[in-house]
PyMOL commands that place a pseudoatom at each C-alpha (Angstrom):
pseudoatom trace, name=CA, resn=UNK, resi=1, chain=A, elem=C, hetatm=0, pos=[103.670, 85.061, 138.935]
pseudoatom trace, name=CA, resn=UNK, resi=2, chain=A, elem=C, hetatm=0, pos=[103.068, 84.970, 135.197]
pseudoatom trace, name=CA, resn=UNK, resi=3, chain=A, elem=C, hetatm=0, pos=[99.355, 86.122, 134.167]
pseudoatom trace, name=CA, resn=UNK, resi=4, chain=A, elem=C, hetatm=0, pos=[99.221, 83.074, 131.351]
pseudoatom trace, name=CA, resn=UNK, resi=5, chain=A, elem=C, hetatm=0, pos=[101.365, 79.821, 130.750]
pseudoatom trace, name=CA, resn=UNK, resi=6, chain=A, elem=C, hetatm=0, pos=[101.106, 77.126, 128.303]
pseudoatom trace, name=CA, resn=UNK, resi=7, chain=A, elem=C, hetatm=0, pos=[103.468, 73.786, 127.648]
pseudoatom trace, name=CA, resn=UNK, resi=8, chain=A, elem=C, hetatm=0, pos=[103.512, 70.764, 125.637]
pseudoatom trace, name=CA, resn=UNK, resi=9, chain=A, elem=C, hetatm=0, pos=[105.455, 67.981, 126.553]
pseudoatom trace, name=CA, resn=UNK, resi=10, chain=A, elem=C, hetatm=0, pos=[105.582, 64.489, 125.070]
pseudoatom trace, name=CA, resn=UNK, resi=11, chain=A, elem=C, hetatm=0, pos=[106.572, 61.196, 127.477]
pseudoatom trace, name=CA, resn=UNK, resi=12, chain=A, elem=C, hetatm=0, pos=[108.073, 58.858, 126.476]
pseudoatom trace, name=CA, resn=UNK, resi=13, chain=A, elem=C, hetatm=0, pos=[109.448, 55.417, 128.052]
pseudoatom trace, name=CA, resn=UNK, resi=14, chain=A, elem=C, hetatm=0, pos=[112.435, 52.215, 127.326]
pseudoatom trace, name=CA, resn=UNK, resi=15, chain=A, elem=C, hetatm=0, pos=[111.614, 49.050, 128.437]
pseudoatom trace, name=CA, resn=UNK, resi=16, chain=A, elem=C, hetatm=0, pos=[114.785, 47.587, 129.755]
pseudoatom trace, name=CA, resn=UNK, resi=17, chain=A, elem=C, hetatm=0, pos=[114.397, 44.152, 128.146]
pseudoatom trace, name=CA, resn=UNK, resi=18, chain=A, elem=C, hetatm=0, pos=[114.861, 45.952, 125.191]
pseudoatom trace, name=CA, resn=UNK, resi=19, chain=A, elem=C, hetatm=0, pos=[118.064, 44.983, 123.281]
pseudoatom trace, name=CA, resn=UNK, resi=20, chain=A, elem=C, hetatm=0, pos=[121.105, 47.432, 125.009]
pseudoatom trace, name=CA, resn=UNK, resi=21, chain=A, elem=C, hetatm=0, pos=[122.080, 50.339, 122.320]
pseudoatom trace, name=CA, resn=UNK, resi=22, chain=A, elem=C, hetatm=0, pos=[125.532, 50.432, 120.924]
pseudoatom trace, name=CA, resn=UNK, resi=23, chain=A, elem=C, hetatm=0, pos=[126.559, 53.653, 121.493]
pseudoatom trace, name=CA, resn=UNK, resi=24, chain=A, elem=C, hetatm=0, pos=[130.339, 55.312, 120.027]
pseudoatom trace, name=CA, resn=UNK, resi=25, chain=A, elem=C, hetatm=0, pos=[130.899, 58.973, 120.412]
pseudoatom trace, name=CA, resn=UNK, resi=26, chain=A, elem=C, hetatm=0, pos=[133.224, 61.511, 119.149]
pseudoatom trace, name=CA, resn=UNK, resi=27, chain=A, elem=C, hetatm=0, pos=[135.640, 61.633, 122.259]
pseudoatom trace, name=CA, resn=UNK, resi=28, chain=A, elem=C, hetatm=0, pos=[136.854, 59.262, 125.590]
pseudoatom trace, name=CA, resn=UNK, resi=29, chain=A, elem=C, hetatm=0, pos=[133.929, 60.083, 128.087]
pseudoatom trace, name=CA, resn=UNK, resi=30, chain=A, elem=C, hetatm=0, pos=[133.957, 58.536, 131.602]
pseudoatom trace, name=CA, resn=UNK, resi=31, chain=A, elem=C, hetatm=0, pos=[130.302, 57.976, 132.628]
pseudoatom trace, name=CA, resn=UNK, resi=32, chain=A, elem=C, hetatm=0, pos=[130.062, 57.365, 136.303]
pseudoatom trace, name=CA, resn=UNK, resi=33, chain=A, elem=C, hetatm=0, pos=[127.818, 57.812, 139.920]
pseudoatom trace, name=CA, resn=UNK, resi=34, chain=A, elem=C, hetatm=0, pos=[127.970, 61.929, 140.777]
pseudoatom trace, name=CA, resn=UNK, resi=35, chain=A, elem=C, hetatm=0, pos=[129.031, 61.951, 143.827]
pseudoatom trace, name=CA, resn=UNK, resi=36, chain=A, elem=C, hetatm=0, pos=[128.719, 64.587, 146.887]
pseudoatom trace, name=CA, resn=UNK, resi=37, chain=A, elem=C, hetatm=0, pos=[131.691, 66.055, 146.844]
pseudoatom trace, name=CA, resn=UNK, resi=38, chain=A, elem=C, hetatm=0, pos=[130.747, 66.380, 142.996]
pseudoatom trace, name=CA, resn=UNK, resi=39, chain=A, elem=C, hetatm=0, pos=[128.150, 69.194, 144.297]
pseudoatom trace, name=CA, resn=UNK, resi=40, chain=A, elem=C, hetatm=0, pos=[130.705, 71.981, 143.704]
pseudoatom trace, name=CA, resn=UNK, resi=41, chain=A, elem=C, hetatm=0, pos=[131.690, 71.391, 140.263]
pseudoatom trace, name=CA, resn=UNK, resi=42, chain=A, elem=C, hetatm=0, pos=[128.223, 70.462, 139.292]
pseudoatom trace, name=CA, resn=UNK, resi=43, chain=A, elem=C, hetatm=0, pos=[126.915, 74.021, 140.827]
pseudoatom trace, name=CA, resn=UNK, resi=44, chain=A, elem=C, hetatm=0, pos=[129.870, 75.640, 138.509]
pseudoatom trace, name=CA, resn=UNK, resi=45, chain=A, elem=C, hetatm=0, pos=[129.249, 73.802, 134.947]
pseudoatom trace, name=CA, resn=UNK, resi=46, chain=A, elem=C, hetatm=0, pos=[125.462, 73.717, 135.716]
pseudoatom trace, name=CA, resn=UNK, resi=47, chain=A, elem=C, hetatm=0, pos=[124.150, 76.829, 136.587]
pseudoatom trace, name=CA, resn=UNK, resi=48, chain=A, elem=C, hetatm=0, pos=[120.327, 76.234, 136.094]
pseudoatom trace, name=CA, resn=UNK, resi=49, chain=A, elem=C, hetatm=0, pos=[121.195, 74.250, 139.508]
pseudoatom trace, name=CA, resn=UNK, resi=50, chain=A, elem=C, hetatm=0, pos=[121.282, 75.288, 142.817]
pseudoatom trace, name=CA, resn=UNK, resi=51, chain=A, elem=C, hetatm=0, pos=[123.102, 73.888, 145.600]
pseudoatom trace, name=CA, resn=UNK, resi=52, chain=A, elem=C, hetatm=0, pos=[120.004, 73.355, 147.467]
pseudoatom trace, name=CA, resn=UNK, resi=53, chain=A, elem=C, hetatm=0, pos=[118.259, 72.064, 144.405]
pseudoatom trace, name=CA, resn=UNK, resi=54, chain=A, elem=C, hetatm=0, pos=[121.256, 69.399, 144.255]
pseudoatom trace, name=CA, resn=UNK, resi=55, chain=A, elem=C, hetatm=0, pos=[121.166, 68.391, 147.795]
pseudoatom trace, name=CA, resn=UNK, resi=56, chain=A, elem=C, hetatm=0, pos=[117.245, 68.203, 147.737]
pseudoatom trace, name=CA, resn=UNK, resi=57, chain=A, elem=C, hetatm=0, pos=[117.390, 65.963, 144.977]
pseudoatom trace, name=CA, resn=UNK, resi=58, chain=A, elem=C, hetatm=0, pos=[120.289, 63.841, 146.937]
pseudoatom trace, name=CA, resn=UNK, resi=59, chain=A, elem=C, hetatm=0, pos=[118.687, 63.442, 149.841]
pseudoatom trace, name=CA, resn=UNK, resi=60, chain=A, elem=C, hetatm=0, pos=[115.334, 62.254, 148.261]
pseudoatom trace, name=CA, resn=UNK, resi=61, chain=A, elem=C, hetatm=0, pos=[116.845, 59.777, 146.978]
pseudoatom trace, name=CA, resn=UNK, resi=62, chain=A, elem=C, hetatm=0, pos=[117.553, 60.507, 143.395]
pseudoatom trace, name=CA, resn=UNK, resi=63, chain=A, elem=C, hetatm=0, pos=[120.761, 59.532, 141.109]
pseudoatom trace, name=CA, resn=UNK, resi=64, chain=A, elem=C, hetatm=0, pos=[122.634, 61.586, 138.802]
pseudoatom trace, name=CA, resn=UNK, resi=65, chain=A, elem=C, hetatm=0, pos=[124.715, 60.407, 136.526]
pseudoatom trace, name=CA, resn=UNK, resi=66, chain=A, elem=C, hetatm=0, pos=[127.637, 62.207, 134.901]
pseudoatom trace, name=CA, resn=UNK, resi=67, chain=A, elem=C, hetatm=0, pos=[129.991, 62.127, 131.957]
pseudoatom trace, name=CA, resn=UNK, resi=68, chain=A, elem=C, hetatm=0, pos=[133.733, 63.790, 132.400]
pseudoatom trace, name=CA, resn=UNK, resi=69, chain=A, elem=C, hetatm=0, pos=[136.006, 64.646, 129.639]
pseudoatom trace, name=CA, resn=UNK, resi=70, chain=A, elem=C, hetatm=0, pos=[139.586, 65.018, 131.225]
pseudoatom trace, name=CA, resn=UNK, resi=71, chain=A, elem=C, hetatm=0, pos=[137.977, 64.940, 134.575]
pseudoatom trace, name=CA, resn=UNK, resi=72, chain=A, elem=C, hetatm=0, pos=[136.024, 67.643, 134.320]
pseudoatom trace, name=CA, resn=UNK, resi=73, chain=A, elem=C, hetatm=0, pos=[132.080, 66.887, 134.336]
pseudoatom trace, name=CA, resn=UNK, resi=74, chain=A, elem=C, hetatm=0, pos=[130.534, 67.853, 130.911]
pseudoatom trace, name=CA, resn=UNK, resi=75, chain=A, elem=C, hetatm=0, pos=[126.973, 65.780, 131.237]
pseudoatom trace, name=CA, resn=UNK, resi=76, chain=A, elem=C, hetatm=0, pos=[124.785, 65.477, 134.096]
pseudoatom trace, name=CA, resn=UNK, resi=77, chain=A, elem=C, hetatm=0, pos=[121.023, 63.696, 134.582]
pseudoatom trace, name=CA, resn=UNK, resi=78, chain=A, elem=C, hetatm=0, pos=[118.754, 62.660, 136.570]
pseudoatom trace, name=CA, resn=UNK, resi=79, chain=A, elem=C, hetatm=0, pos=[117.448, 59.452, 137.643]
pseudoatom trace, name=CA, resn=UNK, resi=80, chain=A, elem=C, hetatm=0, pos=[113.955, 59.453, 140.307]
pseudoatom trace, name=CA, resn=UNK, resi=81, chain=A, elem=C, hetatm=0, pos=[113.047, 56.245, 141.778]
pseudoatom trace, name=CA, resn=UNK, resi=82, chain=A, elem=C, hetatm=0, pos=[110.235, 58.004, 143.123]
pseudoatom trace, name=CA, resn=UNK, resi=83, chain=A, elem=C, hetatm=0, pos=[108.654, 61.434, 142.455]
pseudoatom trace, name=CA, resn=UNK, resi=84, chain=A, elem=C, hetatm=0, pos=[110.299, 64.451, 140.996]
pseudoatom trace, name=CA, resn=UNK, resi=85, chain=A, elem=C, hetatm=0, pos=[108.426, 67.988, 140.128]
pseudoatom trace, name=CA, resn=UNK, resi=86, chain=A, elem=C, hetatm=0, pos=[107.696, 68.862, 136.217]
pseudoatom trace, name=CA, resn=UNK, resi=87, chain=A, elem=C, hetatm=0, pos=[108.290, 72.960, 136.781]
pseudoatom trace, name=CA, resn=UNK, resi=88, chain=A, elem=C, hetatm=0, pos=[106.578, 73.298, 132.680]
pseudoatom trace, name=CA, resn=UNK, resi=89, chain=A, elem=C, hetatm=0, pos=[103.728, 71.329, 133.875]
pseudoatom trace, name=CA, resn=UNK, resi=90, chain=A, elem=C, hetatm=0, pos=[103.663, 72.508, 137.725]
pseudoatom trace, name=CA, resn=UNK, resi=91, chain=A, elem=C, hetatm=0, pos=[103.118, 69.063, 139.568]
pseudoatom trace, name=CA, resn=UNK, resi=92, chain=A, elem=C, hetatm=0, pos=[105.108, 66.381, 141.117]
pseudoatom trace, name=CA, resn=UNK, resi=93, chain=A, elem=C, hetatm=0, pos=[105.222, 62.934, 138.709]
pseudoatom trace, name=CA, resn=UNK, resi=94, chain=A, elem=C, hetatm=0, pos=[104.884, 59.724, 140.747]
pseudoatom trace, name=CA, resn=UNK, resi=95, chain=A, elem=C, hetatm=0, pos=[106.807, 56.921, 139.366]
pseudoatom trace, name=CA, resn=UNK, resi=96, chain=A, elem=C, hetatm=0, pos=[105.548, 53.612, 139.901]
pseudoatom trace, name=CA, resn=UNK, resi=97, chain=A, elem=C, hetatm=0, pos=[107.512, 50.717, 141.382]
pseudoatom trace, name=CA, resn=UNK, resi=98, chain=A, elem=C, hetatm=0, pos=[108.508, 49.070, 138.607]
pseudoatom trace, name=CA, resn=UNK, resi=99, chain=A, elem=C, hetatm=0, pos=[109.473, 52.283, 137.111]
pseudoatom trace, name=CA, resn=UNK, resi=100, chain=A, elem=C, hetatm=0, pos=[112.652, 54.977, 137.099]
pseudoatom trace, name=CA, resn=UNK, resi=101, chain=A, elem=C, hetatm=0, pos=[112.255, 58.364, 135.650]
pseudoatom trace, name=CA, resn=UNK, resi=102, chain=A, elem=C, hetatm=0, pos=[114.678, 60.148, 133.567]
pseudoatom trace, name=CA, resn=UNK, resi=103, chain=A, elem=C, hetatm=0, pos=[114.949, 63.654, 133.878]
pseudoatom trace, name=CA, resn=UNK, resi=104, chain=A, elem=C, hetatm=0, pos=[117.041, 67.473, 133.539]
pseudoatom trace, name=CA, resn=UNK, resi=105, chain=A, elem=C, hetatm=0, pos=[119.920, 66.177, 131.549]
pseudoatom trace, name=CA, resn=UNK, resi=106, chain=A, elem=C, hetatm=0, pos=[122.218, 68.882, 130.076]
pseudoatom trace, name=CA, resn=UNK, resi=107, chain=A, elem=C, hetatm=0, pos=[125.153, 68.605, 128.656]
pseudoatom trace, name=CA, resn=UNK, resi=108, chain=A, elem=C, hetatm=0, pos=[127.463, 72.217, 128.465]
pseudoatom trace, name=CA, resn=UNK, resi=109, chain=A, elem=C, hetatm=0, pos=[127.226, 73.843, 125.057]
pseudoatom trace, name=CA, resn=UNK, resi=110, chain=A, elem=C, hetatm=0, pos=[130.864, 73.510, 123.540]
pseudoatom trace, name=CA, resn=UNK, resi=111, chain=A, elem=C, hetatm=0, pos=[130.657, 69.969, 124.537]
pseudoatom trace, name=CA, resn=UNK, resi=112, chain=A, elem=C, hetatm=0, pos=[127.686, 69.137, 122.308]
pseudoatom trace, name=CA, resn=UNK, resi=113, chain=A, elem=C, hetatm=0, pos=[126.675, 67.687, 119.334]
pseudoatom trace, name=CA, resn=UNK, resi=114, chain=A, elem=C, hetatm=0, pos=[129.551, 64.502, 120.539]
pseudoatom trace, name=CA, resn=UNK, resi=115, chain=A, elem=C, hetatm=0, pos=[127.811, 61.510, 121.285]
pseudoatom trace, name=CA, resn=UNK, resi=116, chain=A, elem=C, hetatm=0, pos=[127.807, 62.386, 125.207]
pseudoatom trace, name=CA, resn=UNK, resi=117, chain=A, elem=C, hetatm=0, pos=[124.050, 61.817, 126.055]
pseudoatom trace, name=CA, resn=UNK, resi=118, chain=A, elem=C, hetatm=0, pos=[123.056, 59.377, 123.960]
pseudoatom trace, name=CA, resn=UNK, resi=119, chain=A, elem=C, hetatm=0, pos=[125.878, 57.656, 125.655]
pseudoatom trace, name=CA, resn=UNK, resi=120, chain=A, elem=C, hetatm=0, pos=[125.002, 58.625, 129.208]
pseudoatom trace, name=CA, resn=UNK, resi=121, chain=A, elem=C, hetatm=0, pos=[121.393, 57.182, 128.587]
pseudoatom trace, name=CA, resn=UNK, resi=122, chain=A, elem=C, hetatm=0, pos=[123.463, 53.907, 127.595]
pseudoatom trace, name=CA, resn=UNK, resi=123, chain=A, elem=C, hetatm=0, pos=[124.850, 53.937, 130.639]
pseudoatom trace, name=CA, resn=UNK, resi=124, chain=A, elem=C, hetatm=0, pos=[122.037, 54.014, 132.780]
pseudoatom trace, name=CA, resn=UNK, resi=125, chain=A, elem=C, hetatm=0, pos=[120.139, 51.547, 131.236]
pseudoatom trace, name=CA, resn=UNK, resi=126, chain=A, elem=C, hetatm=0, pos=[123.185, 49.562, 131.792]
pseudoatom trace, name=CA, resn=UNK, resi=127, chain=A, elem=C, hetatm=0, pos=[123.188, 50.102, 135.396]
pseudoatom trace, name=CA, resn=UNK, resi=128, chain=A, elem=C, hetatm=0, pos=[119.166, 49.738, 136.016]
pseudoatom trace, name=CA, resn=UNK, resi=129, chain=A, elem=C, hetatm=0, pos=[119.549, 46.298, 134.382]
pseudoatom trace, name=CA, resn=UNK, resi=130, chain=A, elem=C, hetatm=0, pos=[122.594, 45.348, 136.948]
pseudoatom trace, name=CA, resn=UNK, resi=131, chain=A, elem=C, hetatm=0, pos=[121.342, 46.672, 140.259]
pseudoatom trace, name=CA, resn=UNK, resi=132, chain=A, elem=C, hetatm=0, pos=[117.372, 46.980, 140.502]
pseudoatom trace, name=CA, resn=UNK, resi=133, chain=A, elem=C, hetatm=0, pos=[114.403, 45.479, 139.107]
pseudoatom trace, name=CA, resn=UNK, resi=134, chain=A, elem=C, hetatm=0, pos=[113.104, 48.209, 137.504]
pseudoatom trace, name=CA, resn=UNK, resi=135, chain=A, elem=C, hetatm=0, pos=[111.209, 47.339, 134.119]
pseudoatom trace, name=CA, resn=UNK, resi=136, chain=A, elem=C, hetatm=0, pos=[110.981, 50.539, 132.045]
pseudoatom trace, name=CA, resn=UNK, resi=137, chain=A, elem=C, hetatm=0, pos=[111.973, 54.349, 133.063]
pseudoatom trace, name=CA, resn=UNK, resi=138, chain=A, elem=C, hetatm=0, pos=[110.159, 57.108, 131.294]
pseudoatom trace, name=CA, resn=UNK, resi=139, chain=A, elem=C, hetatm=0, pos=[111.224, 60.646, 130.150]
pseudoatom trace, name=CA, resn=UNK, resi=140, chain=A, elem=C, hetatm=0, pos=[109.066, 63.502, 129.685]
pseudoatom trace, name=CA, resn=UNK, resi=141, chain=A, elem=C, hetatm=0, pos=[110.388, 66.357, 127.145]
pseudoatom trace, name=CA, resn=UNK, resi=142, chain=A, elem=C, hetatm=0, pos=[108.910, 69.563, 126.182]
pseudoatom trace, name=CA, resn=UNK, resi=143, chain=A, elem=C, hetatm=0, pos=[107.423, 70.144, 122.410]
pseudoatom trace, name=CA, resn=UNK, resi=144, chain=A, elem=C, hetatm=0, pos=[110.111, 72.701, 122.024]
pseudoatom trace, name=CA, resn=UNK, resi=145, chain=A, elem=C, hetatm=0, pos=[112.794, 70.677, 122.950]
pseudoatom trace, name=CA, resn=UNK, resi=146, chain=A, elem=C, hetatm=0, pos=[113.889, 69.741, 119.503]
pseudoatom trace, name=CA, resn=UNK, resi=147, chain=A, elem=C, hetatm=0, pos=[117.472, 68.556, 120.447]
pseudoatom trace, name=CA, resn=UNK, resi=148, chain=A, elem=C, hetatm=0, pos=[116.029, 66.363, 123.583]
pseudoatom trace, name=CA, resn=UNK, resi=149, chain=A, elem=C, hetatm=0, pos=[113.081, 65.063, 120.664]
pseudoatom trace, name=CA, resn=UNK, resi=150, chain=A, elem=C, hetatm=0, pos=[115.861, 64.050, 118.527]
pseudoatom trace, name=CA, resn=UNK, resi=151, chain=A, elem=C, hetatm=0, pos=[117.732, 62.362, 120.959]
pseudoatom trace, name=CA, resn=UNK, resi=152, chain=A, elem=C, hetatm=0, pos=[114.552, 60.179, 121.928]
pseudoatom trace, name=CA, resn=UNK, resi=153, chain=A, elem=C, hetatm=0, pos=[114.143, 59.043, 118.511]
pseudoatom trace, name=CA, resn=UNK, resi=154, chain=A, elem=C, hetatm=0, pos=[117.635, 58.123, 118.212]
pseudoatom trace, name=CA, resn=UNK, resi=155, chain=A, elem=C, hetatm=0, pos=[117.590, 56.093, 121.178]
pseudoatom trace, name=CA, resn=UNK, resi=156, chain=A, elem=C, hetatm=0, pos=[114.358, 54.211, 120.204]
pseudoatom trace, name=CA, resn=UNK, resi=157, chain=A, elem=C, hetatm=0, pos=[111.866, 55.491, 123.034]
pseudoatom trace, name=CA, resn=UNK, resi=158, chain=A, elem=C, hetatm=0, pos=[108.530, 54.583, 122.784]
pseudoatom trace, name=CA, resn=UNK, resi=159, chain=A, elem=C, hetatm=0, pos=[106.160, 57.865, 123.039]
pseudoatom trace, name=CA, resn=UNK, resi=160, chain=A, elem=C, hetatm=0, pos=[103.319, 57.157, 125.887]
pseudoatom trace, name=CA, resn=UNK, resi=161, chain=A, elem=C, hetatm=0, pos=[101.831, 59.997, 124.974]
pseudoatom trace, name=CA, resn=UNK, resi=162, chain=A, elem=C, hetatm=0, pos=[101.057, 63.996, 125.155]
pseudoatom trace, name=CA, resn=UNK, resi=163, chain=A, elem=C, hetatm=0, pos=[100.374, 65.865, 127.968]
pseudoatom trace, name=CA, resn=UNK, resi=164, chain=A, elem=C, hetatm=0, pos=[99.136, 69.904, 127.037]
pseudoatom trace, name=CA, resn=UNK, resi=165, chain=A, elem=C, hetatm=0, pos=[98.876, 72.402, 129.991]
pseudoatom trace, name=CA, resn=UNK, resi=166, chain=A, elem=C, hetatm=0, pos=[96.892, 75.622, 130.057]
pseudoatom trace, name=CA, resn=UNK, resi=167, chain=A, elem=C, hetatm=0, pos=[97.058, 78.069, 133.097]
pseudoatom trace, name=CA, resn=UNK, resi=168, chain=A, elem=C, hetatm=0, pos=[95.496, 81.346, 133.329]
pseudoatom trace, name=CA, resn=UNK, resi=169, chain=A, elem=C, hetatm=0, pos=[95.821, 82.852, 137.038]
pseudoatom trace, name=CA, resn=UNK, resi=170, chain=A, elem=C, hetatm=0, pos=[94.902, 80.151, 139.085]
pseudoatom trace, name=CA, resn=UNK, resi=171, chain=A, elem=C, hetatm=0, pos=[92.737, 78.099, 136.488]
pseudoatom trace, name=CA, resn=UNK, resi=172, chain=A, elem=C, hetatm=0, pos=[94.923, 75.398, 135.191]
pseudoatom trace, name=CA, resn=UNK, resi=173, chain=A, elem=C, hetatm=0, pos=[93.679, 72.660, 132.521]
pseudoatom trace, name=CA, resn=UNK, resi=174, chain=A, elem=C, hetatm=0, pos=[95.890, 69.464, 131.547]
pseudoatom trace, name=CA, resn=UNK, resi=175, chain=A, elem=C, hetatm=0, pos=[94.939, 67.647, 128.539]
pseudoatom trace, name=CA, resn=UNK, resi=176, chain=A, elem=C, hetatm=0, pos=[96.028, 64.467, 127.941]
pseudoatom trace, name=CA, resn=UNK, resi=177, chain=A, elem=C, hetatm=0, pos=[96.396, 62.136, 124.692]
pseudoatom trace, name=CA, resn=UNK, resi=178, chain=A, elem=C, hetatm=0, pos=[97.789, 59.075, 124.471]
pseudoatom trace, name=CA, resn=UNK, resi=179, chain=A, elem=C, hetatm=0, pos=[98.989, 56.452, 122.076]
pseudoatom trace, name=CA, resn=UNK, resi=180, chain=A, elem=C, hetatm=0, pos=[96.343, 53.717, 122.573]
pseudoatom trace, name=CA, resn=UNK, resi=181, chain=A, elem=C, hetatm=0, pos=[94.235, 53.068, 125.199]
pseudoatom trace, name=CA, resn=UNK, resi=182, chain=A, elem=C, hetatm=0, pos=[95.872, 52.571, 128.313]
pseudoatom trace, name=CA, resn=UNK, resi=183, chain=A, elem=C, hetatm=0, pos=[98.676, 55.302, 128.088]
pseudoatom trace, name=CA, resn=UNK, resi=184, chain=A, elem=C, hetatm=0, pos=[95.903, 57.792, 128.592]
pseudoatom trace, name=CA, resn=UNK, resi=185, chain=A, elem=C, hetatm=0, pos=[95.410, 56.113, 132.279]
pseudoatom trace, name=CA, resn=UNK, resi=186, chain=A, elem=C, hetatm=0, pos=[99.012, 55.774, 133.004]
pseudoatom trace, name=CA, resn=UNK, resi=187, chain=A, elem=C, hetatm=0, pos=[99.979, 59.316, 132.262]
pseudoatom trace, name=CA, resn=UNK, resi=188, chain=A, elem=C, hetatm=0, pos=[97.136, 60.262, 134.748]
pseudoatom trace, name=CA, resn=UNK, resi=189, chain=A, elem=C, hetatm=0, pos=[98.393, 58.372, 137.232]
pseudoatom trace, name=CA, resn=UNK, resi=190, chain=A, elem=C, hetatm=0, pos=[101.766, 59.894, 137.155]
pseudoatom trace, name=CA, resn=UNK, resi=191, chain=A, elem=C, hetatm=0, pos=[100.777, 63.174, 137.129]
pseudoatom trace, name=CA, resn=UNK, resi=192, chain=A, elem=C, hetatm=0, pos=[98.149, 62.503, 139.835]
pseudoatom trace, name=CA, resn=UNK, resi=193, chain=A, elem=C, hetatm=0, pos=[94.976, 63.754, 137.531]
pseudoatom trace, name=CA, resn=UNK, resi=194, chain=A, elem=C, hetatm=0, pos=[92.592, 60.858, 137.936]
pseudoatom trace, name=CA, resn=UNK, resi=195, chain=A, elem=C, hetatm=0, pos=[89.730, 63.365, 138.952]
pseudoatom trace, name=CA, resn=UNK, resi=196, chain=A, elem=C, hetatm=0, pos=[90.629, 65.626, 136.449]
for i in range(1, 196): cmd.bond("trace and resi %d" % i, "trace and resi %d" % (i + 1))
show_as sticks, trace
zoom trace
């Protein structure tokens, strides 16, 4: 275990009443549902994954979505109806009802910098606003995530809000700022810190 850690991220969040995004990229990308027998190829391209990791996230109920170029899988992330863990931050993050939360999309290097994510995020929108009632999903992406920040922008996300975290041994300290006055309250509710 690492003596000292400290992260930034910045959340963010899309209503999905807001006006769908026109998206074009650079190349013909097939956006679709990953599917289990996807698990194999998504272990390959994806190495930060594990195949446990994968099936965890499966069987808790998660989505992923994926992009394929020539059938092979270029783009994956992750959709949470319901709680997923924030490693840089070290706790779970409860969505609410009403709520989906975007998460661990990567797309492999040579295939960047094409229009494949922004396009992805497109797509799931797209699907929210056809099969659930879910209102808004939120993202969460780390200060030093300049590519992800960008991205966010582009797409028109609202930012919630900052949360900082400080851990020395087994002290930990989360700091939170928000936007106006009520993000503040929501972010602490995600993240469990009402007390704290």
């Amino acid at each position: 275990m690492k003596f000292f850690e400290r992260n930034q991220f910045i959340f963010f969040e899309k209503a999905l009443s807001d006006d769908p995004t026109d998206v074009k990229t650079d190349v013909g990308i097939n956006v679709r549902l990953v599917q289990k027998d996807d698990f194999p190829e998504v272990i390959e391209n994806f190495p930060t994954l594990s195949m446990i990791e994968v099936e965890n996230r499966f069987n808790a109920g998660h989505l992923s979505f994926g992009a394929e170029i020539d059938g092979t899988l270029v783009h994956v992330r992750w959709l949470s109806f319901n709680e997923a863990y924030l490693g840089g931050l070290n706790r779970p993050l409860h969505v609410d009802s009403n709520s989906a939360y975007l998460y661990d999309a990567f797309t492999i290097p040579k295939y960047r910098g094409l229009g494949i994510s922004p396009n992805v995020f497109a797509e799931v929108l797209n699907y929210l606003r056809a099969n659930t009632k879910i209102e808004s999903v939120c993202l969460c992406i780390s200060s030093t995530n300049f590519p992800s920040l960008r991205a966010a922008q582009k797409e028109n996300l609202r930012k919630i809000g900052v949360v900082k975290y400080l851990r020395i041994l087994n002290f930990r300290r989360y700091t939170i700022e928000g936007e106006n006055k009520e993000d503040p309250k929501k972010l602490k509710t995600c993240l469990a810190l009402k007390n704290k």
